[in-house]
C-alpha positions as a Markdown table, in Angstrom:
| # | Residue | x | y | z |
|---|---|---|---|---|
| 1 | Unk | 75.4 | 113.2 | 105.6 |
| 2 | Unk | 75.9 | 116.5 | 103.8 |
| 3 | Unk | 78.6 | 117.4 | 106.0 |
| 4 | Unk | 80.5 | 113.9 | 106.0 |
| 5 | Unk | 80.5 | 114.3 | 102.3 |
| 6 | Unk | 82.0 | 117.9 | 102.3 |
| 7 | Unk | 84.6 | 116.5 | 105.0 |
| 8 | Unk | 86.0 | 113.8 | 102.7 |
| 9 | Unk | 85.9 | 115.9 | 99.8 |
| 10 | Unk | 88.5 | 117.4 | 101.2 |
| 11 | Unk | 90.4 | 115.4 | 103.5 |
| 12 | Unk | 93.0 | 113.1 | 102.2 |
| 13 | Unk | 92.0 | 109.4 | 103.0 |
| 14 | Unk | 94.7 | 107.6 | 101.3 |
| 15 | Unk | 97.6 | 109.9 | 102.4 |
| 16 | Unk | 96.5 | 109.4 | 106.1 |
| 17 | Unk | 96.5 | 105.7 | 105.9 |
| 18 | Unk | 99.9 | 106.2 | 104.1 |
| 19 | Unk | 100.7 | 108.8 | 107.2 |
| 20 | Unk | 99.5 | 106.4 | 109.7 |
| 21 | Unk | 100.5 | 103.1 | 108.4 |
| 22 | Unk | 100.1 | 101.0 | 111.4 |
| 23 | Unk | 96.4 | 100.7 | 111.2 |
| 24 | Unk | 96.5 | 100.2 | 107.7 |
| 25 | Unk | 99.3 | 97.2 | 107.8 |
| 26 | Unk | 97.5 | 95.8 | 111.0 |
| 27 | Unk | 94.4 | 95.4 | 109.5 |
| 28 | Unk | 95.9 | 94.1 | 106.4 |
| 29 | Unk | 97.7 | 90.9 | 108.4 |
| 30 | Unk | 94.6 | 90.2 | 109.7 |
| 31 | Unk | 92.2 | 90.7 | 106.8 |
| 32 | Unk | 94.4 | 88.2 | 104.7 |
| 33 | Unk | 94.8 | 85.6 | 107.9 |
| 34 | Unk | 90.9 | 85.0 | 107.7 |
| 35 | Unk | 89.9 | 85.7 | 104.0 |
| 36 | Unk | 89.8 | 83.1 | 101.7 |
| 37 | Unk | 92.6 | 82.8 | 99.1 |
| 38 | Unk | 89.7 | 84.0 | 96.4 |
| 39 | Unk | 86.6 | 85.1 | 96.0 |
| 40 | Unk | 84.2 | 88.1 | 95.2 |
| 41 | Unk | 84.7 | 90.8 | 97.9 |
| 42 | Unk | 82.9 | 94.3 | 98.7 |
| 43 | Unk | 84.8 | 97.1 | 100.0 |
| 44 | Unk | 81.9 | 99.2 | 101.4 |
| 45 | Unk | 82.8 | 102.6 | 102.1 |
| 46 | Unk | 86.3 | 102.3 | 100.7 |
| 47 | Unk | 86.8 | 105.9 | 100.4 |
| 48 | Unk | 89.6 | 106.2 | 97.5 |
| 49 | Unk | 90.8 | 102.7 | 97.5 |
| 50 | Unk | 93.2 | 101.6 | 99.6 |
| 51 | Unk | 92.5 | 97.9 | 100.6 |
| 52 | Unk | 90.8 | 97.5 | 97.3 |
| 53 | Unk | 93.7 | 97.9 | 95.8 |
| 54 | Unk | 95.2 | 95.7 | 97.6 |
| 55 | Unk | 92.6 | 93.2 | 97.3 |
| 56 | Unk | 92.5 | 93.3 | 93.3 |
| 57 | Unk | 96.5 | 92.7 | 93.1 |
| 58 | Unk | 96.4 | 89.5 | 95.4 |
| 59 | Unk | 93.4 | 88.3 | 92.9 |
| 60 | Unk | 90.5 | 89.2 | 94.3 |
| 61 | Unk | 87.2 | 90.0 | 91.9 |
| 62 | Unk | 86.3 | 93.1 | 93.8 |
| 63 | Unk | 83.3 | 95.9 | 93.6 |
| 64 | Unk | 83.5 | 99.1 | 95.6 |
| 65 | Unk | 80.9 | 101.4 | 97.4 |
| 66 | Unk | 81.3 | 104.9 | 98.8 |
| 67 | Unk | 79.4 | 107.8 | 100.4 |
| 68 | Unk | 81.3 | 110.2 | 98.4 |
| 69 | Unk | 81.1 | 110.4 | 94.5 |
| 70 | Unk | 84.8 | 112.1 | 94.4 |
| 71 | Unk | 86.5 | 109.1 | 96.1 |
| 72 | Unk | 84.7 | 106.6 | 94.2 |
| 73 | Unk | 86.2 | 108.6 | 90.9 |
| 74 | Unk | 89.4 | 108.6 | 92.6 |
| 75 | Unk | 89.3 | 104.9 | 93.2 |
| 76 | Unk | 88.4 | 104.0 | 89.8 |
| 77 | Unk | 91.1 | 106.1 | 88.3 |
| 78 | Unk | 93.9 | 104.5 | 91.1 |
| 79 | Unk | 92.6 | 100.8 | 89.4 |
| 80 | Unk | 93.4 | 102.0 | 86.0 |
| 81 | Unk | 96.4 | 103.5 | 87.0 |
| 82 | Unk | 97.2 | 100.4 | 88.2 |
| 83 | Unk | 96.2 | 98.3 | 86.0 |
| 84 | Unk | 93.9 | 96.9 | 88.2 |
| 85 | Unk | 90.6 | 97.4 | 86.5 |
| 86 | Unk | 89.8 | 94.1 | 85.2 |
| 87 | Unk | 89.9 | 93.1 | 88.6 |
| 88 | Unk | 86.9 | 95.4 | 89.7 |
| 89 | Unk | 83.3 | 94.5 | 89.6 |
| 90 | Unk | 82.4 | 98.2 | 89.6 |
| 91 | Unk | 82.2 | 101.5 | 91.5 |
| 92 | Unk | 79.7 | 103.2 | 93.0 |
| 93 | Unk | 78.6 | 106.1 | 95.0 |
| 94 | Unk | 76.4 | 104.6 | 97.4 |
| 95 | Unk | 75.2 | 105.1 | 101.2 |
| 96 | Unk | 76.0 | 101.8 | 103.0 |
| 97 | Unk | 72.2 | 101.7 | 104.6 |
| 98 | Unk | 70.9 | 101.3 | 101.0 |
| 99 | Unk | 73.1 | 99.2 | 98.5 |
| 100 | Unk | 70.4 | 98.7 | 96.5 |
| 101 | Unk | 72.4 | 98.1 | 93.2 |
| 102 | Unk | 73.7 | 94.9 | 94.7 |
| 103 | Unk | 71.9 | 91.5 | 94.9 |
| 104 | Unk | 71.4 | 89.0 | 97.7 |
| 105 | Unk | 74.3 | 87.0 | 99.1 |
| 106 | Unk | 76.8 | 87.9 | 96.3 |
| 107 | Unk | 80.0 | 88.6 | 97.9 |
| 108 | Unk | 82.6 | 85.6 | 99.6 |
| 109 | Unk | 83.9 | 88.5 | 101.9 |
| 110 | Unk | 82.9 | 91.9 | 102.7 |
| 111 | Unk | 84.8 | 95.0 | 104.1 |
| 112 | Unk | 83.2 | 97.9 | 106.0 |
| 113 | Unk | 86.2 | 100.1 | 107.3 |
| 114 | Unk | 84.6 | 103.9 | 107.5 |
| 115 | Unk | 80.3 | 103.9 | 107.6 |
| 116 | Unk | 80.1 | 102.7 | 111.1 |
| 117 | Unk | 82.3 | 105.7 | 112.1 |
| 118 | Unk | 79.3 | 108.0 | 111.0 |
| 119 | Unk | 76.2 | 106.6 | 111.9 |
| 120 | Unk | 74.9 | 108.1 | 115.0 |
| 121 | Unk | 71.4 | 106.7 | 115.3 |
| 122 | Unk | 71.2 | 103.4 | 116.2 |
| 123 | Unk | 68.7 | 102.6 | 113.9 |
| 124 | Unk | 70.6 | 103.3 | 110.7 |
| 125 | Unk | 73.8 | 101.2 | 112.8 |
| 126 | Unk | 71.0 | 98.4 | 112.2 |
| 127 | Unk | 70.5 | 99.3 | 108.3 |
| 128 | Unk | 74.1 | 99.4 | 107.5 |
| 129 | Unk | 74.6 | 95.6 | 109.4 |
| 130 | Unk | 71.3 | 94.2 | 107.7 |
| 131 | Unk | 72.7 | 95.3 | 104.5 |
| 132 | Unk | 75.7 | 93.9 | 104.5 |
| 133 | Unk | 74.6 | 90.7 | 106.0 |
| 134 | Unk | 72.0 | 90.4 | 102.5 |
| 135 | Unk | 75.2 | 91.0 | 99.7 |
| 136 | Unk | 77.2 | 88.6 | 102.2 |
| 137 | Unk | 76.9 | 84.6 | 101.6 |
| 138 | Unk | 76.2 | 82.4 | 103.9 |
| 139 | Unk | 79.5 | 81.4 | 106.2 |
| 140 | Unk | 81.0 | 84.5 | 104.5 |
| 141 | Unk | 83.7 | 86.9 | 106.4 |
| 142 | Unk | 82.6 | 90.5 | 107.4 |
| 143 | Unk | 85.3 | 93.1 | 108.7 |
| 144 | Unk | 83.9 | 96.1 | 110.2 |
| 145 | Unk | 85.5 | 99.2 | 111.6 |
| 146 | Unk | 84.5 | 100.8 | 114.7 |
| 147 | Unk | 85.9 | 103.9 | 116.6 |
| 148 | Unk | 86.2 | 103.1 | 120.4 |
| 149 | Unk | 84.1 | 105.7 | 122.8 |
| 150 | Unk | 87.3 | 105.4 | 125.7 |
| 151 | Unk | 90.0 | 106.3 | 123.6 |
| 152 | Unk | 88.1 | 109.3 | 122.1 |
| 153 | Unk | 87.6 | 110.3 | 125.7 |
| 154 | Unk | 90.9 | 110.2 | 126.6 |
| 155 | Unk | 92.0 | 112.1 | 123.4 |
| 156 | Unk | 89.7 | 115.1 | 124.2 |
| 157 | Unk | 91.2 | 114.9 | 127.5 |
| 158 | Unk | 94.7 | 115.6 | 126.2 |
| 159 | Unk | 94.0 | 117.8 | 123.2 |
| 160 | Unk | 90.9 | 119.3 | 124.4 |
| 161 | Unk | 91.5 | 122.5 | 122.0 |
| 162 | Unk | 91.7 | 120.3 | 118.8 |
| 163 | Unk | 88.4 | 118.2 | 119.8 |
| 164 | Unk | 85.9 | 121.5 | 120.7 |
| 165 | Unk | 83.1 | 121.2 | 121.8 |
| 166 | Unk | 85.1 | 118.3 | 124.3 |
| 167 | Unk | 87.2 | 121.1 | 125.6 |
| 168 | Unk | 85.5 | 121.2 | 128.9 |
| 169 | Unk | 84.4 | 118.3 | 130.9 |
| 170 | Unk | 80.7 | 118.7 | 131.1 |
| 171 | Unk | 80.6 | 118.1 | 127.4 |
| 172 | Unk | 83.4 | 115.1 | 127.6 |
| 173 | Unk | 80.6 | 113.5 | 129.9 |
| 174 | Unk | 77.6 | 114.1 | 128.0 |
| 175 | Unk | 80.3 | 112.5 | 125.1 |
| 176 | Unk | 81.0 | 109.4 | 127.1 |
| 177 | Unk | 77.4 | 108.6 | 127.9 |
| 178 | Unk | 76.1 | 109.4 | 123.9 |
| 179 | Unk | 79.2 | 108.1 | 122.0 |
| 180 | Unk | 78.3 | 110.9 | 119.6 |
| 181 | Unk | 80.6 | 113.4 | 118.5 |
| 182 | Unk | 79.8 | 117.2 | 116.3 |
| 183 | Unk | 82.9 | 118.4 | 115.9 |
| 184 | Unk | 82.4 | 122.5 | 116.9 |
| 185 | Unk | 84.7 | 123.8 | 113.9 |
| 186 | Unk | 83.5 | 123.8 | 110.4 |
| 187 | Unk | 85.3 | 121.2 | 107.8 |
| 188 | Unk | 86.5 | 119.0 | 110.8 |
| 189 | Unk | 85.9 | 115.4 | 111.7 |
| 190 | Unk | 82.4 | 115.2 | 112.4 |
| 191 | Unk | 78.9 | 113.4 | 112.4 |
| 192 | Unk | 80.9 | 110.8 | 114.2 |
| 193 | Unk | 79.4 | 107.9 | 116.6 |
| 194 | Unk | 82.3 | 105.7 | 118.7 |
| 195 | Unk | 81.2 | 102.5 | 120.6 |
| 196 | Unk | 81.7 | 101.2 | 124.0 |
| 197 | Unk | 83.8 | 98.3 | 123.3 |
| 198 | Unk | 82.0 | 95.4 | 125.2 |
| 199 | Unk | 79.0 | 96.6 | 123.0 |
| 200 | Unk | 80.5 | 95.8 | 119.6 |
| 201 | Unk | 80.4 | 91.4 | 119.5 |
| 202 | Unk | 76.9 | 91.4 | 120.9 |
| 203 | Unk | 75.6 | 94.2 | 118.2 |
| 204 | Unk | 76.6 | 92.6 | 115.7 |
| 205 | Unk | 75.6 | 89.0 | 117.0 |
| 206 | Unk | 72.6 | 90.3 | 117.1 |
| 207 | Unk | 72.5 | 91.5 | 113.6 |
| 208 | Unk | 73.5 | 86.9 | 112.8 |
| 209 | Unk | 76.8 | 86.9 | 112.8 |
| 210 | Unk | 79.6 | 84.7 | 114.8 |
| 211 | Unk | 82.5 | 86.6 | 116.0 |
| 212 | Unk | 85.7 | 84.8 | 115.5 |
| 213 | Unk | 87.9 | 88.3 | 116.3 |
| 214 | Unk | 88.2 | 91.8 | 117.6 |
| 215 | Unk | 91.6 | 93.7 | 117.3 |
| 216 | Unk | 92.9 | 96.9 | 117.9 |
| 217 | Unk | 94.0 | 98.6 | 114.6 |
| 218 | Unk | 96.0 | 100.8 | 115.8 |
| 219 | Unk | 97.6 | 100.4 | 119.2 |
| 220 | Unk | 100.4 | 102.6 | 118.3 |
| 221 | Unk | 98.7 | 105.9 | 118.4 |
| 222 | Unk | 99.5 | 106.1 | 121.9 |
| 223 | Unk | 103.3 | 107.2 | 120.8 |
| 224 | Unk | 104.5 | 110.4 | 120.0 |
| 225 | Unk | 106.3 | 111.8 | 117.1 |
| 226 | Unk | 110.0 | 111.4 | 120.1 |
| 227 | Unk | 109.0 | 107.9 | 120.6 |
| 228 | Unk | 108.4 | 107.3 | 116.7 |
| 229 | Unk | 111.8 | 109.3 | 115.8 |
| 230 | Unk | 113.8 | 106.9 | 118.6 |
| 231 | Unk | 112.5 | 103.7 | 116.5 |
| 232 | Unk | 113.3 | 104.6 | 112.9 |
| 233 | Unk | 116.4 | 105.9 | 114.4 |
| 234 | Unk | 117.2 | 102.7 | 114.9 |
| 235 | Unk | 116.8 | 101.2 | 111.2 |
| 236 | Unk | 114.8 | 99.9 | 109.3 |
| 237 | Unk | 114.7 | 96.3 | 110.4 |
| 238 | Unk | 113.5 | 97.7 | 114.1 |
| 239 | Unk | 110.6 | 99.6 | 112.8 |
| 240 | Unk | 110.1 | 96.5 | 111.0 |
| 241 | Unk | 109.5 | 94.4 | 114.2 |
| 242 | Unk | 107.8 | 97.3 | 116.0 |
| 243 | Unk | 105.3 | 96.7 | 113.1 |
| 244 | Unk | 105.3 | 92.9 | 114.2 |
| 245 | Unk | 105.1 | 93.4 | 117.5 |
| 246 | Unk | 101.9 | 95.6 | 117.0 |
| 247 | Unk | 100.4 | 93.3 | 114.7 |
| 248 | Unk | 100.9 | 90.7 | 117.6 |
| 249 | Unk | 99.3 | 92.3 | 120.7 |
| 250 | Unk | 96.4 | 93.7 | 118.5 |
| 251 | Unk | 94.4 | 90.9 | 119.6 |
| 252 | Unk | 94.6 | 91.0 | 122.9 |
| 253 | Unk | 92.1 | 92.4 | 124.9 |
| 254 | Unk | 93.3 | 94.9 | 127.5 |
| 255 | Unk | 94.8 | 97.2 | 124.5 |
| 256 | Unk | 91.6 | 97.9 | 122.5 |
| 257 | Unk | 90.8 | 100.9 | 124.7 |
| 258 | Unk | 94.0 | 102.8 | 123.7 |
| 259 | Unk | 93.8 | 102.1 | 119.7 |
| 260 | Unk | 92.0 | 104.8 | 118.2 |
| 261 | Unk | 90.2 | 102.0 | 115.6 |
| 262 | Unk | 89.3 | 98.5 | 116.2 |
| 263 | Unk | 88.1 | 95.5 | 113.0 |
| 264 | Unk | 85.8 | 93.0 | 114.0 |
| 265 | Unk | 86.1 | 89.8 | 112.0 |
| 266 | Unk | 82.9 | 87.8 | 111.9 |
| 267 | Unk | 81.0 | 85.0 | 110.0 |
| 268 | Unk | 77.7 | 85.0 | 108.7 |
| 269 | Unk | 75.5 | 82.4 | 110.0 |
């Protein structure tokens, strides 16, 4: 995890959500469509903050975990920028296999948008579910992000150079049959683990819970910086329904392949 660590210690988390806002608004709609209108929510591996933030100014009594002690610093000094602190049940740095500071079935709703990205041995995939099915009540709402192994294919395939070692095909294949991914450059993306798609319901209905959803976050990586330029060319309100459009398809089925993240939405049992 040493590497991960390093990675986000000096990668900008917030900014790229702010840089790739699609994911970030498309998640958002669907988050708020299925929580609750209160509660006590985790935000496990929340990196600096971004739903939390969110969360905490629509009401929410809300505690957040990450991997990496810097981010969590950065999220706690985002609440009290915000004003937001009263709203937080804490912070910690914590790995999302072991959250032993937190107690059985404590939280209405809990997030999980970033540790199943990193987690390349299935048995510490298992850890990470168990243990957020304890701090999750019973009939509670789980979202949890997963990385699809097809689209990360078809990246490597079109900007083989920026993905090494997946700059030549024999490695792309031994990708596509592992789902694990070391990036070859130092301080890049890496320690990363993407899931066949028809894999992800019955993993985590086997883990006890009842999937109500499964969306692409992000079916608008598939255009360019041209085809983004055309739209806001256009206005405001066009980007606006481009947005809504998105939001739209991102439950259907035949267009999780091409979004470079997916959010399951579950119940526990």
């Amino acid at each position: 995890m040493s590497e991960i660590i390093t990675y986000y210690n000096q990668f900008d988390e917030w900014g790229r959500l702010d840089r790739e806002p699609i994911e970030f608004q498309v998640n958002w709609h669907y988050i708020k469509k299925y929580m609750p209108q209160t509660g006590y929510v985790l935000d496990n591996g929340a990196g600096p903050g971004k739903y939390s933030m969110e969360l905490a100014k629509d009401g929410y009594k809300v505690t957040l975990t990450d991997l990496t002690p810097r981010l969590v610093e950065i999220a706690r000094d985002k609440a009290k920028e915000l004003n937001l602190e009263g709203q937080f049940e804490g912070f910690y740095a914590a790995d999302a296999r072991e959250l032993n500071m937190i107690k059985e079935e404590q939280f209405d709703s809990s997030l999980m948008l970033g540790p199943m990205y990193h987690l390349q041995k299935e048995n510490d995939r298992i850890k990470a579910i168990k243990e957020l099915y304890r701090v999750t009540k019973k009939n509670g709402l789980v979202f949890v992000a997963f990385m699809p192994r097809i689209r990360h294919v078809l990246t490597s395939l079109i900007f083989p150079e920026n993905w090494r070692p997946n700059n030549n095909l024999d490695t792309i294949s031994q990708f596509s049959e592992t789902g694990c991914f070391n990036h070859a450059d130092k301080g890049r993306f890496t320690g990363a683990y993407y899931f066949n798609i028809e894999d992800i319901n019955p993993f985590m209905e086997s883990q006890g819970f009842e999937t109500l959803d499964l969306i692409g976050s992000n079916a608008g990586a598939v255009l360019n910086n041209e085809s983004w330029n055309y739209w806001r060319g256009k206005g405001e309100q066009e980007v606006k329904k481009l947005v809504d459009l998105l939001k739209e398809i991102a439950t259907d089925p035949y267009i999780l392949g091409i979004s470079t993240h997916l959010l399951y939405i579950g119940r526990k049992k």
